[in-house]
N, C-alpha and C positions, 0 to 999 in steps of 0.2 A: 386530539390536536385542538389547541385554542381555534374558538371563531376566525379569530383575526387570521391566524393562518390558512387556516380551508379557503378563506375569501381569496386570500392573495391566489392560493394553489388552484384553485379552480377554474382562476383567470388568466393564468397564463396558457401560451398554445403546450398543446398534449400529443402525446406518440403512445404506441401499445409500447409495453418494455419487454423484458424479453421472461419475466418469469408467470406473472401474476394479473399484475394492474397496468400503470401508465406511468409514464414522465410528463411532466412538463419543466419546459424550458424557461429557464432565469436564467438573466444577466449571461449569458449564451451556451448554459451547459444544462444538460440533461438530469435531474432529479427526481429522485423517487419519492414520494409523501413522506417516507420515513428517514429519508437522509435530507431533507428539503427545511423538515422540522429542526433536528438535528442542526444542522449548520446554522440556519437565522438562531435558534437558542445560543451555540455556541458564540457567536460573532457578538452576538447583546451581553452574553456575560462571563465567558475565557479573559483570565486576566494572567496575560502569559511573563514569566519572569527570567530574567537578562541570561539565568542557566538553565532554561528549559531547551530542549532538544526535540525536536517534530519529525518523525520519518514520516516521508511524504509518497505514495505511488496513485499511480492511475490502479484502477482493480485489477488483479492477476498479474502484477509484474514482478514478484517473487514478495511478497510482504513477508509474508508468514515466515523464510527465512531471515530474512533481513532485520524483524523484528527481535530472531532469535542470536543473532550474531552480536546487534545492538545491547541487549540486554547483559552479557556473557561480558561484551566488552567492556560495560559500565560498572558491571557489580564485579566485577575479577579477584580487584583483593576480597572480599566478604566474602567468595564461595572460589576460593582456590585451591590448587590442589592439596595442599596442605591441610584444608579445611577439614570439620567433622560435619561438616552442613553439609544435606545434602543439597545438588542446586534444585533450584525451583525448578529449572526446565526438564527437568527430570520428569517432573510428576506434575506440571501445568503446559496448557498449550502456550503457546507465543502470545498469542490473541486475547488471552486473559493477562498477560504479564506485563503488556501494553496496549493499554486500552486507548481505542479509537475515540478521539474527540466527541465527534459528532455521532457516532452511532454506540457506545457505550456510556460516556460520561452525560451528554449532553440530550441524550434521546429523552429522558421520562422524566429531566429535574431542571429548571433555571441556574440552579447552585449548587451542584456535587459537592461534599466538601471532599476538596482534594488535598489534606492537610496528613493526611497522614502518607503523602508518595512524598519521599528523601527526595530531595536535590543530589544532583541534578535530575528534575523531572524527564520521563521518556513519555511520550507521548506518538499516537498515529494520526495519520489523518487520509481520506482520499480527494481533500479540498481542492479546488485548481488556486492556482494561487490568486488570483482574484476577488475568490470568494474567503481568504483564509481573513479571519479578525484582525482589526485594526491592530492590535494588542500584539499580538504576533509580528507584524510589519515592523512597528514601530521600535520595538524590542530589539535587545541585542542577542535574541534566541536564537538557536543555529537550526536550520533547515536538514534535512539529506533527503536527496531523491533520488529514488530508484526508478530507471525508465530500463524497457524490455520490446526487445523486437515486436512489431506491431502484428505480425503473422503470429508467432507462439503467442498472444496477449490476446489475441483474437479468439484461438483457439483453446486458450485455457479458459476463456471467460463464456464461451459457448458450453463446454463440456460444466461449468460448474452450473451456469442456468438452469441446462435441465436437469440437474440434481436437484436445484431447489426447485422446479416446476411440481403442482400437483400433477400427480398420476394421470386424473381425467382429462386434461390440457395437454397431454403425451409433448413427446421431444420438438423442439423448435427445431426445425432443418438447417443444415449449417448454410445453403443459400440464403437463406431468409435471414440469417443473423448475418451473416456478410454483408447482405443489402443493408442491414441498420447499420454495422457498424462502420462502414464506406460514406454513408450519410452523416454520421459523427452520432447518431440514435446510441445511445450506448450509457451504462452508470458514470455520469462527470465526465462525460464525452461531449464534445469530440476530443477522441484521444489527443491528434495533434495538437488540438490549442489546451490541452492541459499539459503534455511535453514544453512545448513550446514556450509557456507563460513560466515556468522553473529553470526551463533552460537558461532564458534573458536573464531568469533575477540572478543565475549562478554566474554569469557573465558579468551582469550591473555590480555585484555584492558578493564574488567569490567570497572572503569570510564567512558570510552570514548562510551561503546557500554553496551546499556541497555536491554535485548532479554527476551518476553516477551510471553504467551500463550492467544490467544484469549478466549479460555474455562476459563482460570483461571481467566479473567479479569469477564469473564460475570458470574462464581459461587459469586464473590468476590471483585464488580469492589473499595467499596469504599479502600480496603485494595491497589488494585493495583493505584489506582490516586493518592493515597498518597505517595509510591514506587516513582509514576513518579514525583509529585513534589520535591520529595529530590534528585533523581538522575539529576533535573534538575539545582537544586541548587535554589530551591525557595518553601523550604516549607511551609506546610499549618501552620499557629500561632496557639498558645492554643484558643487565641477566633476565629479565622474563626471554627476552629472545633467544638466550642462550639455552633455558630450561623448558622450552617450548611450549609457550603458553600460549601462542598465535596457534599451532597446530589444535592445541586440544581445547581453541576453542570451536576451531573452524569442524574437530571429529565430532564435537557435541552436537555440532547446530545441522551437522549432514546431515541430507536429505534419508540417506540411509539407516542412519542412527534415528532421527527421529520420526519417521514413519514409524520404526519399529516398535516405540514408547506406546506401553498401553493408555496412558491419555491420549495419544493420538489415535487411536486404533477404534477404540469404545465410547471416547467421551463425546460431549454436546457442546457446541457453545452457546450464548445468551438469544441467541438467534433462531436457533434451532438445526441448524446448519452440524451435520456430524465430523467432526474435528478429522476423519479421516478424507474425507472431500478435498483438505487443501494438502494432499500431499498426495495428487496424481503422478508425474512423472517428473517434473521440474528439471526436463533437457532443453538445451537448445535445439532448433531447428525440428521438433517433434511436430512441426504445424504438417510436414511433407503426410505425415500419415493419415490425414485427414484430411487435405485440400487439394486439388489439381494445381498443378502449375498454370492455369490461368486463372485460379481463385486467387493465389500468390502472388502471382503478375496483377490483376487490381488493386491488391493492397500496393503493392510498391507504385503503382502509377497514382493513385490519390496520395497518401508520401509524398511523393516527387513534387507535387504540384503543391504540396499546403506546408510543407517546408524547406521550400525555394526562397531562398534568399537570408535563411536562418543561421545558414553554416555548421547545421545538424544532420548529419547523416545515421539514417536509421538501417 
C-alpha cells in the first residue's frame, strides 16, 4: 500500500474486524486496508461509461447469485440454447465473471486495462454509495441493488468470517458479532446507512438505480428477471418467453445447480476464499437456526429506529 495511503488509514478511528486485523472508519463506513485501498484507487481512476452496469450489495446479501443471473441475463444470445458454447458459468464462479471494482480490478493496479470486457460492461461493487466514483454518479450507468434481510445478512456474514478466520484466532461468537454488527462495526457497514444511501438514490433516479429485495426475488424470481431485464434495457421477446428462456436461466443460476459445479465445489478465488464458502444455504429466514428470538428482536429494534422515516421496511 502507497505511504500516502497507510498515513490516511492509520489516522482514522479503528475497531478489531471480525476476521484478522482492523477497520477504520472513513467518511462513516467501516473498511478493511484492503478494501480502503481498493476504493480510493478505484474513485481516482474508474472511468465509468453511459452502458456500464454496477450490481451493488452490502456483503452476504445473495451476490454470488445475483452476479450469476446478471451475467446469463446479459450474454443470453452468445451462449443460448441453441449455442455450441458451452456457458462460462458452467465451468467459472460468478466472482471471476464479474469482477469487483474495488477488490479485483482496482486492489493491486491504478489502471487495469479493462478493454478487453464487451459492452455492456458488468461490473460488482460493495461501495456504499457515497463512496462509489464520481464517474459512476455522473454517468448515465445503471445501478442494481440487492438488499437482504438484516438477520439472514447477519448470519451469513458471521458463518463466512469464521471460514476466513485463522485457525489459531478460533470462531468469533455469534454474541460478539451481533454486538459489531448492532454498532454498524461491520465490512461497509453500517448496514443501514449503506441500504439506506441506494434506497434514496432508487427513489431520486429510479432509471439509473434499480433496488431490489433478496426475499422477493427467491418468492418470485421469474417475475423479478424480467424487472431486471427491462430496467436493463433489453427485454425478454414474446418468443424467448415463449421458449423458456427466463426458466433455464433462473435453473442455471440455482442455488442447487450451482453448488453442484465442480468450480464451485474445489475451486479458489483470487482471495483465497474456497468458492464453496459462498454457497452455504441461501434460504430465507435461516438466521432462526442460529439466533434466539431476542438476538432477532435486537436486530429488528436497531432497524426500526435507523430506518424510521425512510419508508423502508426491512
Amino acid at each position: 500500500m502507497p505511504q500516502a495511503f497507510k498515513d490516511l488509514f492509520s489516522s482514522l478511528p479503528s475497531e478489531e474486524d471480525w476476521i484478522t486485523a482492523s477497520f477504520r472508519l472513513y467518511q462513516g463506513f467501516w473498511l478493511s486496508s484492503r478494501l480502503f485501498k481498493g476504493i480510493l484507487t478505484c474513485q481516482n481512476h474508474f472511468q465509468a461509461h453511459p452502458s456500464d452496469i454496477l450490481l451493488v450489495t452490502s456483503p452476504k446479501s445473495g451476490t454470488t447469485w445475483l452476479k450469476a443471473i446478471l451475467f446469463a441475463l446479459l450474454n443470453r444470445a452468445k451462449y443460448s440454447a441453441n449455442s455450441q458454447r458451452r456457458h462460462p458459468l458452467l465451468t467459472q464462479n460468478s466472482h471471476d465473471l464479474v469482477p469487483f471494482l474495488e477488490l479485483n480490478l482496482y486492489l493491486g493496479q491504478e489502471n487495469p486495462d479493462l478493454t478487453a470486457i464487451a459492452s455492456p460492461r458488468l461490473f460488482a461493487t460493495h461501495m456504499p454509495y457515497s463512496l462509489l466514483p464520481q464517474s459512476v454518479r455522473d454517468s448515465n450507468c445503471k445501478l442494481v441493488y440487492l438488499c437482504r434481510n438484516p438477520k439472514d445478512t447477519f448470519v451469513s456474514m458471521w458463518h463466512f468470517a469464521n471460514r476466513m478466520r485463522p485457525e489459531e484466532k478460533g470462531q468469533i461468537p455469534i454474541q460478539e458479532g451481533l454486538n459489531k454488527f448492532c454498532r454498524g462495526v461491520s465490512v461497509c457497514g453500517p448496514y443501514w446507512d449503506h441500504v439506506l444511501g441506494y434506497h434514496k438514490a432508487s427513489l431520486d433516479m429510479p432509471e439509473k438505480v434499480l433496488f431490489m429485495m433478496y426475499e422477493q426475488m427467491k418468492v418470485d424470481p421469474h417475475v423479478h428477471v424480467r424487472r431486471l431485464a427491462d430496467f436493463l434495457g433489453c427485454p425478454f421477446s414474446k418468443e424467448e418467453l415463449r421458449d423458456g428462456t427466463v426458466e433455464g436461466i433462473l435453473k442455471m443460476c440455482s442455488f442447487d445447480n450451482m453448488s453442484a459445479l465442480e468450480v464451485n465445489k474445489c475451486g479458489k478465488l483470487w482471495t483465497g476464499a474456497e468458492t464453496k464458502w459462498f454457497f452455504r444455504r441461501g434460504e430465507v429466514g435461516d438466521w432462526v437456526n442460529y439466533m434466539s428470538s431476542e438476538m432477532g428482536e435486537r436486530i429488528d429494534g436497531v432497524m426500526e429506529e435507523k430506518l424510521h422515516g425512510s419508508g423502508l421496511k426491512l
